[in-house]
MMTF fields as JSON, N, C-alpha, C and O atoms, coordinates in Angstrom:
{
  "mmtfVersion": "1.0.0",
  "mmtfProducer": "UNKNOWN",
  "numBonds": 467,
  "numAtoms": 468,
  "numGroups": 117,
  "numChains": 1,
  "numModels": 1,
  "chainsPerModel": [1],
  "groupsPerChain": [117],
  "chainIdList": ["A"],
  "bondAtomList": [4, 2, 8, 6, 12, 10, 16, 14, 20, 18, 24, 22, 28, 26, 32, 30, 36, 34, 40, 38, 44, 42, 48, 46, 52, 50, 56, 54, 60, 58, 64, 62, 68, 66, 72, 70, 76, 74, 80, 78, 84, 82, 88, 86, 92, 90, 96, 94, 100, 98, 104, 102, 108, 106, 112, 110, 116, 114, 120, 118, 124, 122, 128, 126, 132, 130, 136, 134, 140, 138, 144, 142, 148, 146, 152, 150, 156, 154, 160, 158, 164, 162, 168, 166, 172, 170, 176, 174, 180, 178, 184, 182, 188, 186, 192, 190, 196, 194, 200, 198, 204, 202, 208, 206, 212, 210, 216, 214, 220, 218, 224, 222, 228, 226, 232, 230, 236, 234, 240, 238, 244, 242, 248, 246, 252, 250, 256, 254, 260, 258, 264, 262, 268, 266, 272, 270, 276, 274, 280, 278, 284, 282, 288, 286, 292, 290, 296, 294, 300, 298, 304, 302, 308, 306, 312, 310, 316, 314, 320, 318, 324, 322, 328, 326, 332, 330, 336, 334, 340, 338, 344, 342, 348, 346, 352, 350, 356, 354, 360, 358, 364, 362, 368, 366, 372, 370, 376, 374, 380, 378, 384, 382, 388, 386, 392, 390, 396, 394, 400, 398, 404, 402, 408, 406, 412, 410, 416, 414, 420, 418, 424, 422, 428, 426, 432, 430, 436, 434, 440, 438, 444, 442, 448, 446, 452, 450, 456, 454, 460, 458, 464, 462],
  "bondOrderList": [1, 1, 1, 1, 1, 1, 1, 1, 1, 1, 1, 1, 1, 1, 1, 1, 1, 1, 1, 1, 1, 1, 1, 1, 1, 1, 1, 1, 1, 1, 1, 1, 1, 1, 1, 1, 1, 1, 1, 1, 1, 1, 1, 1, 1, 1, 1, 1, 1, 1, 1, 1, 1, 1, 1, 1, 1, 1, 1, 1, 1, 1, 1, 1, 1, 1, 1, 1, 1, 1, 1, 1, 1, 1, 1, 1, 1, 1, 1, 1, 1, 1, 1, 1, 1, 1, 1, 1, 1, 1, 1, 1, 1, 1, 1, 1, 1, 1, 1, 1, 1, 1, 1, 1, 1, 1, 1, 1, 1, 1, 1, 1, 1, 1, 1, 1],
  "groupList": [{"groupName": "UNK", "atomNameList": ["N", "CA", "C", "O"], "elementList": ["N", "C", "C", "O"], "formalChargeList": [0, 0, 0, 0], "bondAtomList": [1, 0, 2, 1, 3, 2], "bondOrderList": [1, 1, 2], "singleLetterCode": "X", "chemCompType": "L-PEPTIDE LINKING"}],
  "groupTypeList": [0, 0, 0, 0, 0, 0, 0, 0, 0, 0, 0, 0, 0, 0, 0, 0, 0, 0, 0, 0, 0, 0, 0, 0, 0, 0, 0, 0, 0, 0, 0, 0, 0, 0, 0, 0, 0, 0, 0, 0, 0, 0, 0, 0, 0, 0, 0, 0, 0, 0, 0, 0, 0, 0, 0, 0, 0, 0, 0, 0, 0, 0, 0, 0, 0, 0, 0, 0, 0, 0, 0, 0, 0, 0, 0, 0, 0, 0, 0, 0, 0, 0, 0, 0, 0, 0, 0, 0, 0, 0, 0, 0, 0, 0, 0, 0, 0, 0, 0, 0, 0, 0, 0, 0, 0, 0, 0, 0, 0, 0, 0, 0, 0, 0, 0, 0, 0],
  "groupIdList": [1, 2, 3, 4, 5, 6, 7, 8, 9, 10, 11, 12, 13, 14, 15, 16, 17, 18, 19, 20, 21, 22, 23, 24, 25, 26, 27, 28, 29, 30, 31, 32, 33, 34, 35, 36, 37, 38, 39, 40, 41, 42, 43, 44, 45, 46, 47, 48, 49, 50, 51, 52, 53, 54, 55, 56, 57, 58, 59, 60, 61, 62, 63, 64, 65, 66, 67, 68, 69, 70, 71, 72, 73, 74, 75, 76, 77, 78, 79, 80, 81, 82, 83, 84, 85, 86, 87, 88, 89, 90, 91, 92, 93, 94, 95, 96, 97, 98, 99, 100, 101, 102, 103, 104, 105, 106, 107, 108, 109, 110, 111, 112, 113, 114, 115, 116, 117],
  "secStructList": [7, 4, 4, 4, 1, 6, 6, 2, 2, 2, 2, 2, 2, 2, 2, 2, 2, 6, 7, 7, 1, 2, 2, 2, 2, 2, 2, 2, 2, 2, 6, 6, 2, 2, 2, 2, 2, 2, 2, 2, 2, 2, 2, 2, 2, 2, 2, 2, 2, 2, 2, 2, 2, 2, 2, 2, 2, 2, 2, 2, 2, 2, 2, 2, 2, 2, 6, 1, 7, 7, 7, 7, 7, 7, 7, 7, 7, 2, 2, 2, 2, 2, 2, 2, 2, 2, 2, 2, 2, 2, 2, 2, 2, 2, 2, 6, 6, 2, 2, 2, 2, 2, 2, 2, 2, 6, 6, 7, 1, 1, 7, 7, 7, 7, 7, 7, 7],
  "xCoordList": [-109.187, -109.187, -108.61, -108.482, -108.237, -107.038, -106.426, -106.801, -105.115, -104.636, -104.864, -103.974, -106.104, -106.834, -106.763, -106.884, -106.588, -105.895, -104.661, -104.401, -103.37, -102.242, -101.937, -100.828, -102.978, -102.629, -103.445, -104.151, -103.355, -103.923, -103.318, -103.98, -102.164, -101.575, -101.507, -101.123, -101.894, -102.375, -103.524, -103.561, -104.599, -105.247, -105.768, -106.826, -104.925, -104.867, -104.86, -105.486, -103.228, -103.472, -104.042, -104.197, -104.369, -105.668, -106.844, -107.48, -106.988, -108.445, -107.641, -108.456, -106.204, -105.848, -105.848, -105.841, -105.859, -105.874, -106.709, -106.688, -108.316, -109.526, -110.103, -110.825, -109.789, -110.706, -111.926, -111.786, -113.366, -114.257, -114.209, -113.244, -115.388, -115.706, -116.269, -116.196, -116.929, -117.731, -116.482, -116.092, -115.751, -114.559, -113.46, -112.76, -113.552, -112.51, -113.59, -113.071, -114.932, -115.455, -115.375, -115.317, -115.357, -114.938, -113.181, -112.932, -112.434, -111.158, -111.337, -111.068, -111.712, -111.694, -112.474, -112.284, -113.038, -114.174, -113.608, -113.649, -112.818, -112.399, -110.829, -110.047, -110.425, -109.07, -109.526, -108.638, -110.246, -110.906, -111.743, -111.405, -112.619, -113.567, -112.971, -113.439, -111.943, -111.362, -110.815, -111.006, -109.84, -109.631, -110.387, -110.284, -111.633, -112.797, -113.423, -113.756, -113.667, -114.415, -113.421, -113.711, -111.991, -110.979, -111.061, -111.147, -110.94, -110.979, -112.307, -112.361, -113.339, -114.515, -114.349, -114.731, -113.794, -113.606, -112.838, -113.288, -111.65, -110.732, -110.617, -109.712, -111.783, -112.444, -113.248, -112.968, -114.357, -115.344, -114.546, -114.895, -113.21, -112.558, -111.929, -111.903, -111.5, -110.854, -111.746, -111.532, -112.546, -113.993, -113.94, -113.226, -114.982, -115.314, -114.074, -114.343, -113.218, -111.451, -111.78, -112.07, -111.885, -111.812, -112.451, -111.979, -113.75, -115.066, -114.902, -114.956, -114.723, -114.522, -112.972, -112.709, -112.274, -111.055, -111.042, -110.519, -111.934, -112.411, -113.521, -113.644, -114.338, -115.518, -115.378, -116.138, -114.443, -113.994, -113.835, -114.517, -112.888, -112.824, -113.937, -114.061, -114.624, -116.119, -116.934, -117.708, -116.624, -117.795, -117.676, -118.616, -116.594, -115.664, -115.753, -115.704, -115.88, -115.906, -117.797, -118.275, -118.614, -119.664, -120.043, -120.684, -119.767, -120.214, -119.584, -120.193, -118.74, -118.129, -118.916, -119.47, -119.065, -120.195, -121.493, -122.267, -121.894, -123.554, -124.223, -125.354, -123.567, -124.417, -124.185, -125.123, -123.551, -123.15, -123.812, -124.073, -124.031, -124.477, -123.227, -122.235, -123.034, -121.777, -122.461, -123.657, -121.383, -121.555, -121.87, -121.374, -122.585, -122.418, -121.826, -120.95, -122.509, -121.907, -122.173, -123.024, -121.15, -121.615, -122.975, -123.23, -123.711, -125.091, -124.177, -123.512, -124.129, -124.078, -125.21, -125.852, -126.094, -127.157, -126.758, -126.846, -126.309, -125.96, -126.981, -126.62, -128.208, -128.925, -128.35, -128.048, -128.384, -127.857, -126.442, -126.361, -125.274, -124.322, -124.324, -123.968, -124.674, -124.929, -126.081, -125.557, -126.722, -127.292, -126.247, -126.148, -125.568, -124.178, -123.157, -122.451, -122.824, -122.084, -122.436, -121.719, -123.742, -124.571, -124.496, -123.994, -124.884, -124.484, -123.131, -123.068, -122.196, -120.928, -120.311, -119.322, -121.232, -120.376, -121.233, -120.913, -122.382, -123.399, -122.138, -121.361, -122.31, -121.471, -119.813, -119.354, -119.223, -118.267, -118.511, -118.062, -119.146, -119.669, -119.85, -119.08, -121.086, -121.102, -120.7, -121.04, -119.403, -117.933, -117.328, -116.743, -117.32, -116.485, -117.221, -116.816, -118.179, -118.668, -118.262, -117.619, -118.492, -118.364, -117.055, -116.655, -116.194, -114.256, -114.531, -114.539, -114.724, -114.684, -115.315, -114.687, -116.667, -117.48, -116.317, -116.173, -115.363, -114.601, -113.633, -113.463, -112.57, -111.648, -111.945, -111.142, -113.544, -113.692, -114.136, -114.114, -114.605, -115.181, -113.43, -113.213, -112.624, -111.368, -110.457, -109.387, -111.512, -110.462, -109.122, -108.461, -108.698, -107.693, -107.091, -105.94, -107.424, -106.541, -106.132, -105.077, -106.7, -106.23, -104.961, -104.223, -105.125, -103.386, -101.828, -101.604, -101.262, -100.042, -99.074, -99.108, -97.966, -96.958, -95.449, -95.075, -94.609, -93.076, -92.678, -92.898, -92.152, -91.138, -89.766, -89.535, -88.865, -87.421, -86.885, -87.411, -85.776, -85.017, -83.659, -82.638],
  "yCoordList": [-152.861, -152.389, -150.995, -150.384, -150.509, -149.522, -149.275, -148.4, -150.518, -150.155, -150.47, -150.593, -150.634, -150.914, -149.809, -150.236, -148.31, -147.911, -147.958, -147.799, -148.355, -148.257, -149.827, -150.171, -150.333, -151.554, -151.556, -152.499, -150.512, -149.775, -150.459, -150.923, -150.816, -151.129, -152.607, -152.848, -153.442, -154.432, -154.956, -155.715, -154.171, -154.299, -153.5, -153.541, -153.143, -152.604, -153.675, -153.84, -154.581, -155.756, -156.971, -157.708, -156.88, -158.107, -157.45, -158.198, -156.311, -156.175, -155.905, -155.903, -155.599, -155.813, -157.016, -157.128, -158.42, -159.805, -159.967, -160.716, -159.689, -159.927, -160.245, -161.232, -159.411, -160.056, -158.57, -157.362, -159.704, -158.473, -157.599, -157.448, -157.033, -156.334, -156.807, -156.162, -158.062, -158.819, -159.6, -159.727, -160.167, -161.107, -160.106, -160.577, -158.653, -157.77, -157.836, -158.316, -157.423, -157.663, -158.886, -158.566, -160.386, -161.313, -161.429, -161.825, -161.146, -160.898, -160.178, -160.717, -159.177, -158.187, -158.783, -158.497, -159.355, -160.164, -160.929, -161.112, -161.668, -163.326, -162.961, -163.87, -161.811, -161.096, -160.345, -160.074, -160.167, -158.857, -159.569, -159.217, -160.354, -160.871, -161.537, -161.16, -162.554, -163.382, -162.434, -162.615, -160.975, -159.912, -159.378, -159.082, -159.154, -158.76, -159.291, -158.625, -161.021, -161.561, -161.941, -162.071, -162.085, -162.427, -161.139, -161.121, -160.163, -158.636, -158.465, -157.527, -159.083, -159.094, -160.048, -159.79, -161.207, -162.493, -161.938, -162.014, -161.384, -160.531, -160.022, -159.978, -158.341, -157.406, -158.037, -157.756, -159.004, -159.597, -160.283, -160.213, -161.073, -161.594, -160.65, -160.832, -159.8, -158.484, -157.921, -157.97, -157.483, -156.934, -157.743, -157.561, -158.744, -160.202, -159.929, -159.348, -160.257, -160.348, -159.12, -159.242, -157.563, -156.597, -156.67, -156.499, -156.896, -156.747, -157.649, -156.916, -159.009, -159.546, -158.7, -158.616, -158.257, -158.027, -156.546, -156.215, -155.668, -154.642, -154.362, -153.617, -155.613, -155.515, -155.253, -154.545, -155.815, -155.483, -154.165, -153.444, -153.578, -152.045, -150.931, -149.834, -151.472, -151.033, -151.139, -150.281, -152.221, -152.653, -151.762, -151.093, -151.714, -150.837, -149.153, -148.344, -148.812, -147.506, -147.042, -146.173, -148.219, -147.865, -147.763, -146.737, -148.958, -148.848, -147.38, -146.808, -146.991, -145.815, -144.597, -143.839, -144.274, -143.443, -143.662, -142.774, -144.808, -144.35, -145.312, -145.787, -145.477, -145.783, -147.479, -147.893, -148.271, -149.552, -150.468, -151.661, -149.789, -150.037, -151.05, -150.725, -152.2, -153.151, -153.727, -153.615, -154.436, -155.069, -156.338, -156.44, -157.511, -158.937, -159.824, -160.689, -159.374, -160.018, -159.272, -158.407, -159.859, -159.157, -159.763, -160.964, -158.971, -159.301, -158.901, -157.868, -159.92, -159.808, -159.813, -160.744, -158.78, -159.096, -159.482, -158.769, -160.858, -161.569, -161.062, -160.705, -161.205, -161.277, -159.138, -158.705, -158.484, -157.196, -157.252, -156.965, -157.831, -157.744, -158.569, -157.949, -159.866, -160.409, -159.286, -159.193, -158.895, -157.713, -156.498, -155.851, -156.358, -154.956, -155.813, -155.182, -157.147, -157.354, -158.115, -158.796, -157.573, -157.905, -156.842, -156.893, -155.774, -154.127, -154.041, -153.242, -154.462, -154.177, -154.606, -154.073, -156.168, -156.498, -156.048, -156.274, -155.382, -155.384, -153.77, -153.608, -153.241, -151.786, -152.003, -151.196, -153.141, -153.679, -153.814, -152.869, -154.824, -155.345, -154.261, -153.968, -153.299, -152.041, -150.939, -150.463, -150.85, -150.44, -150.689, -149.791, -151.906, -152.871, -153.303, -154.139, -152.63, -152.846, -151.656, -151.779, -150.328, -148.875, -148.589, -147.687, -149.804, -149.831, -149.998, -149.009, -151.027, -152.44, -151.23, -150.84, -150.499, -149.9, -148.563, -148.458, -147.394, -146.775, -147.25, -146.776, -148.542, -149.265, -149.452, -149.142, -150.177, -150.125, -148.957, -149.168, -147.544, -146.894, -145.953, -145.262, -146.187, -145.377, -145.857, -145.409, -147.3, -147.76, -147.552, -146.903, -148.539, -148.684, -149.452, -149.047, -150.489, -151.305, -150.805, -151.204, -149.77, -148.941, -147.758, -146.908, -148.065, -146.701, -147.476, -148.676, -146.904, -147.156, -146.783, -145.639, -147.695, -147.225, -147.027, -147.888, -146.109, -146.377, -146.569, -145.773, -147.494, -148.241, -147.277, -146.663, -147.122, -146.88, -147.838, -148.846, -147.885, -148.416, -148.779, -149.361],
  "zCoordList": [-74.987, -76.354, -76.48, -77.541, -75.13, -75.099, -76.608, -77.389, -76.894, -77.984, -79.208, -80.05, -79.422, -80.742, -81.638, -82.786, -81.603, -82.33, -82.921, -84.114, -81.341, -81.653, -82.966, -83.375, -83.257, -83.882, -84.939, -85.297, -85.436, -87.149, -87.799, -88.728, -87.755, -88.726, -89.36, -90.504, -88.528, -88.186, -89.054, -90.023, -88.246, -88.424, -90.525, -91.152, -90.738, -91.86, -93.168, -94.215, -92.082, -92.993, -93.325, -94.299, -91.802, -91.913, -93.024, -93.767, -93.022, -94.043, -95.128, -96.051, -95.759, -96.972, -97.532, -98.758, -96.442, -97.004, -97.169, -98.146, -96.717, -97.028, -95.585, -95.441, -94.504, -93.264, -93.384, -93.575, -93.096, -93.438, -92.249, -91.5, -92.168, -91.035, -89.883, -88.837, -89.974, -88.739, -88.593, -87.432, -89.557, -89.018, -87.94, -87.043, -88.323, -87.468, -86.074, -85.067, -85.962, -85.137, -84.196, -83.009, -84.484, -83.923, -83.337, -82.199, -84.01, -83.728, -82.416, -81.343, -82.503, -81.375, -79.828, -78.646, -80.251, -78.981, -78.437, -77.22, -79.416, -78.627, -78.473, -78.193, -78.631, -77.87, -76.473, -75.665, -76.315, -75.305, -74.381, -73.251, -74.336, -73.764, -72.689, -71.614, -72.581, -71.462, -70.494, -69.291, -71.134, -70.083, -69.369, -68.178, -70.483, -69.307, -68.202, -67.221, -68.399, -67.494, -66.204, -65.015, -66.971, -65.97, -64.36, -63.132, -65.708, -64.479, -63.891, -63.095, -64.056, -63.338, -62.358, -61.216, -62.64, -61.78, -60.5, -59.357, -60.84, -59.533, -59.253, -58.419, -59.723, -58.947, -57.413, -56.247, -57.967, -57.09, -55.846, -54.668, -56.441, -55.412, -54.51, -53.293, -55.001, -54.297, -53.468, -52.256, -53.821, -53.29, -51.906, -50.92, -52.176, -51.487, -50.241, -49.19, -50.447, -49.387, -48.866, -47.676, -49.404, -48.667, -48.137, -47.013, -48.061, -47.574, -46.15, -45.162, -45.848, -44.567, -43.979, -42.78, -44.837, -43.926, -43.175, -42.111, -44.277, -43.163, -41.901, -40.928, -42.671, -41.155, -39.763, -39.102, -39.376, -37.618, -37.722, -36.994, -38.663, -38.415, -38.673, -38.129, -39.556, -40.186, -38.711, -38.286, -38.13, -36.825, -35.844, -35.413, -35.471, -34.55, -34.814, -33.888, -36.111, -35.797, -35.528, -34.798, -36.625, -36.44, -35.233, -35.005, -33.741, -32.482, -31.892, -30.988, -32.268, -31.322, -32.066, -31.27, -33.417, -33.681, -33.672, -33.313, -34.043, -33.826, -32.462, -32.567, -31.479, -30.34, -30.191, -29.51, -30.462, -30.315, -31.575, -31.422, -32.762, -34.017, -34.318, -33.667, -35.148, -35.07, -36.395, -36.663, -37.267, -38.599, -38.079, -36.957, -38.472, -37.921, -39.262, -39.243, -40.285, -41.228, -42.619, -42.822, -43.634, -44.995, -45.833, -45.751, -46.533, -47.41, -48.483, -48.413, -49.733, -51.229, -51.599, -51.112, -52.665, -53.417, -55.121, -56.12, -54.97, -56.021, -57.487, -58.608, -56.953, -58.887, -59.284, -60.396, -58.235, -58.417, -59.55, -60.744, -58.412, -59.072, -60.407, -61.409, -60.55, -61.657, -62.715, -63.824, -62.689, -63.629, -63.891, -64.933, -62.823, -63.34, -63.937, -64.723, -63.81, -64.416, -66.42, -67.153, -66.595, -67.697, -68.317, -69.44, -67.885, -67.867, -68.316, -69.25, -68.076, -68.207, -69.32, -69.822, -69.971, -70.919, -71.965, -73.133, -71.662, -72.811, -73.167, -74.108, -72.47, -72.618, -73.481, -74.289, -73.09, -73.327, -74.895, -75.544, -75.62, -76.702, -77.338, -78.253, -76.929, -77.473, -78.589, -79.672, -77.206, -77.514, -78.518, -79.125, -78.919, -79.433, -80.916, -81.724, -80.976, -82.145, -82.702, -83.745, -82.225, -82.453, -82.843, -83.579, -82.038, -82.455, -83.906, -84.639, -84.297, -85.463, -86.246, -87.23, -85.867, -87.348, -87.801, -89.019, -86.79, -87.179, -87.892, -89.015, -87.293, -88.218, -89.324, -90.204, -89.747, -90.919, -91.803, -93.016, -91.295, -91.916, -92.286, -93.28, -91.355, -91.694, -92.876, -93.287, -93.44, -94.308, -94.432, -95.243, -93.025, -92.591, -93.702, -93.863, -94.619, -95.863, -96.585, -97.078, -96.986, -98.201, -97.619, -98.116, -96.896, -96.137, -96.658, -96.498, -97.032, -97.176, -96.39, -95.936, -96.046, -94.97, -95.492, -96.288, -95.189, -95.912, -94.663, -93.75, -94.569, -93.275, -93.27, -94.312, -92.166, -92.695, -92.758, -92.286, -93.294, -93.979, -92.753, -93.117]
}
C-alpha cells in the first residue's frame, strides 16, 4: 500500500462515482491482502531453505568455538510463528484502515485536476 497515495487520483474518482468509504476500504484489502500472504508464504520458504542450507556451517563454526557444541537439526516453533504471522496481518489491516479513514477524511472527490493538454 506503498502507493496508495500515489493513486489519489484514482481513488478520487472512484469516490466521485459514489464508492463509499468501507467500499474504498474493501478495494484496498482484496488488492493488498494476496501480496501480503504471498510475501509471507516466500519469506517462510526462504527462511525454511536458508535455515537447512546454513546448518553445516552454523555446526561447524559452533564445534570450533564452543567445545564440540554441533547443530543436529532445525526446531520450528510453528504455533509461535503462526501467532507473528496473526500479528502481522492484524498490523497490516490496521494500517489499512488508517489509509482508507485519511483518503476519506482528505476528501479526495471533491479535488479537481487540470490535465495538460
Amino acid at each position: 500500500m506503498v502507493d496508495a497515495l500515489g493513486r489519489a487520483r484514482e481513488f478520487g474518482v472512484l469516490r466521485a462515482l459514489g464508492l463509499s468509504g468501507r467500499q474504498l476500504l474493501s478495494l484496498l484489502f482484496v488488492e493488498s491482502m494476496p501480496v501480503l500472504l504471498l510475501g509471507l508464504l516466500a519469506g517462510t520458504a526462504v527462511g525454511f531453505g536458508l535455515a537447512h542450507v546454513m546448518m553445516p556451517f552454523l555446526s561447524q563454526a559452533l564445534a570450533e568455538s564452543l567445545a564440540g557444541v554441533t547443530i543436529e537439526r532445525t526446531q520450528i516453533d510453528w504455533p509461535v510463528v503462526a501467532q507473528l504471522y496473526v500479528q502481522m496481518i492484524a498490523l497490516y489491516g490496521s494500517v489499512l484502515v488508517f489509509l482508507s479513514w485519511v483518503l476519506v477524511r482528505a476528501r479526495i472527490h471533491q479535488t479537481t485536476w487540470v490535465e495538460d493538454e
